[in-house]
C-alpha positions in Angstrom: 0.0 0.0 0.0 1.2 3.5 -1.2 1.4 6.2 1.2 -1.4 7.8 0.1 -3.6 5.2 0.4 -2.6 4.7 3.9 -3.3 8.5 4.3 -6.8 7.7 3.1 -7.3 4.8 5.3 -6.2 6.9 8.0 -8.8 9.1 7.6 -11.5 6.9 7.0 -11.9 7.7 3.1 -12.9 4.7 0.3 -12.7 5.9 -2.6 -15.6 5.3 -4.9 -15.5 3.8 -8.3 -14.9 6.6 -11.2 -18.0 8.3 -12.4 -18.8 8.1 -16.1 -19.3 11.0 -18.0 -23.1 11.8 -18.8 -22.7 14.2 -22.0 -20.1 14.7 -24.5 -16.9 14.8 -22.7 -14.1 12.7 -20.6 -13.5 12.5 -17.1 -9.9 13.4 -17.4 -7.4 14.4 -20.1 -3.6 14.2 -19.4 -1.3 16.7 -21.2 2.6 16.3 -20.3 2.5 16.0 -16.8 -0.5 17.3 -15.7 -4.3 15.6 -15.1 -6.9 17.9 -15.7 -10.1 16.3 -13.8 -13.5 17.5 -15.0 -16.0 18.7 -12.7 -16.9 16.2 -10.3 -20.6 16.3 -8.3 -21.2 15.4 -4.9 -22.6 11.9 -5.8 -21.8 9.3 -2.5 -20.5 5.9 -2.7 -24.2 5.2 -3.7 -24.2 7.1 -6.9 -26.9 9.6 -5.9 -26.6 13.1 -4.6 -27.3 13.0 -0.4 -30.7 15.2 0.2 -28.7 17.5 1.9 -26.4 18.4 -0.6 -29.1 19.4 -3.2 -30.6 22.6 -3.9 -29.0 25.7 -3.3 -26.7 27.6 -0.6 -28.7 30.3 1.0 -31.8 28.5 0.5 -32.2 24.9 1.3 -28.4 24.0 2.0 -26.6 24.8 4.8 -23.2 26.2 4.8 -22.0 23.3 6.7 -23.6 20.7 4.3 -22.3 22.8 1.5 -18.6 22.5 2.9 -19.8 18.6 3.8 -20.3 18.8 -0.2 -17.4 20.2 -0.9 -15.1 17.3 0.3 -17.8 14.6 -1.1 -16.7 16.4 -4.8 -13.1 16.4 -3.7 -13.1 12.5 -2.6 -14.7 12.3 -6.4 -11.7 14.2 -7.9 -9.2 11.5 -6.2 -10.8 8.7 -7.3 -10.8 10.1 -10.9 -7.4 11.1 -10.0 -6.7 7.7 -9.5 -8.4 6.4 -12.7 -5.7 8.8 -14.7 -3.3 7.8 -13.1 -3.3 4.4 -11.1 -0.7 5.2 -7.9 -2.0 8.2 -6.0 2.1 8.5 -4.8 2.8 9.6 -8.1 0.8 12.8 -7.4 3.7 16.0 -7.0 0.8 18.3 -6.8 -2.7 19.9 -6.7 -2.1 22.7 -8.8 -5.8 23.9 -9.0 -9.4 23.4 -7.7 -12.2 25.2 -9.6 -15.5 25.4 -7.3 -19.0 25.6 -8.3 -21.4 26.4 -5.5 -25.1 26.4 -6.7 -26.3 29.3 -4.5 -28.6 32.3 -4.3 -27.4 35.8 -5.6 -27.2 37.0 -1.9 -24.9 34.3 -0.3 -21.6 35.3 0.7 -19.5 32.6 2.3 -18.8 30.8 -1.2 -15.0 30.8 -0.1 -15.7 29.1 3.2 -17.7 26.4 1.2 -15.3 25.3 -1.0 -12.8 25.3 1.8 -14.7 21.6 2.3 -12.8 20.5 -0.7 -9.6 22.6 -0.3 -9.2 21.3 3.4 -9.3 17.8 2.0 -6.3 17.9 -0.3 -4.2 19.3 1.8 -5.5 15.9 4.4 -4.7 13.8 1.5 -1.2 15.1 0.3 0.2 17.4 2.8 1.8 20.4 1.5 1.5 19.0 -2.4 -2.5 19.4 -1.7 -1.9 23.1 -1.5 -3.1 24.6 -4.9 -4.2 28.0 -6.6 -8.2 28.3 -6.7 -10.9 29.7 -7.8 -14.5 29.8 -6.5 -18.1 30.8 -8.0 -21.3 31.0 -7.0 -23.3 29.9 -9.9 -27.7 29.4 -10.5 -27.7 26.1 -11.6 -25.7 22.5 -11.5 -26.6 19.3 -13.0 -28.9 17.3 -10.8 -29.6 20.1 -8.6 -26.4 19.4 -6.7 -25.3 22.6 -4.4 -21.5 21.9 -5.5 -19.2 21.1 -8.3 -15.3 20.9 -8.2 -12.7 20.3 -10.6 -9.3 20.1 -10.6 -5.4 20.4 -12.2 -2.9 18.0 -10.7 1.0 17.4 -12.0 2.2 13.9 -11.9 5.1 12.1 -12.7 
């Protein structure tokens, strides 16, 4: 077992199967050494979207299930991280996250949201899980999810 994996064991984390696309793209595309990792939902382990994590932030999500949302996107990422790439290890850095937060015109704490997936990849790989960022709050994701994050990683 690769140290990463043992990192994810260590805190609890399974990661779930790949998604599959559902339109007219790919989950990944590698260029040189870096992964880009399309936008991943906050599906579970099940495949469907937790009640609590649909709708929108400032309206029926929570800032706290939006964060909880966050880092359900982020364990998504890794998985199709791992899909790219097979051995996690090889991982020499996050470069980017990209956040999506389905909310209403007047919520402010988008930042803080997307901190939920943020947070986690700096759990996963330590000081290479630190990465550049941007966040948005948006009107609309597929499947009424309240977040979407993607994602630029370099790998040997």
């Amino acid at each position: 077992m690769g140290a990463i994996d043992s990192r994810l064991a260590e805190l609890g984390i399974a990661l779930p199967p790949a998604a599959a696309p559902v339109a007219n793209y790919v989950p990944f595309v590698r260029a040189g050494d870096l992964v880009f990792i399309s936008g991943q939902l906050c599906l579970g382990a099940d495949g469907a979207i937790d009640p609590a994590h649909k709708g929108k932030l400032g309206a029926q999500v929570s800032e706290e299930a939006g964060r909880a949302a966050a880092r359900v996107c982020a364990i998504n990422l890794v998985a199709q991280l791992r899909a790219a790439i097979g051995d996690l290890d090889r991982v020499t850095r996050c470069v980017r996250l990209g956040g999506f937060i389905n909310c209403t015109p007047d919520f402010g704490p988008v930042p803080q949201v997307m901190n939920g997936a943020s947070d986690l990849m700096v759990e996963i790989f330590g000081d290479k899980g630190r990465h550049a960022r941007s966040t948005i709050g948006v009107a609309q994701l597929p499947l009424d999810a309240a977040v979407e994050v993607e994602g630029v990683f370099q790998v040997l």
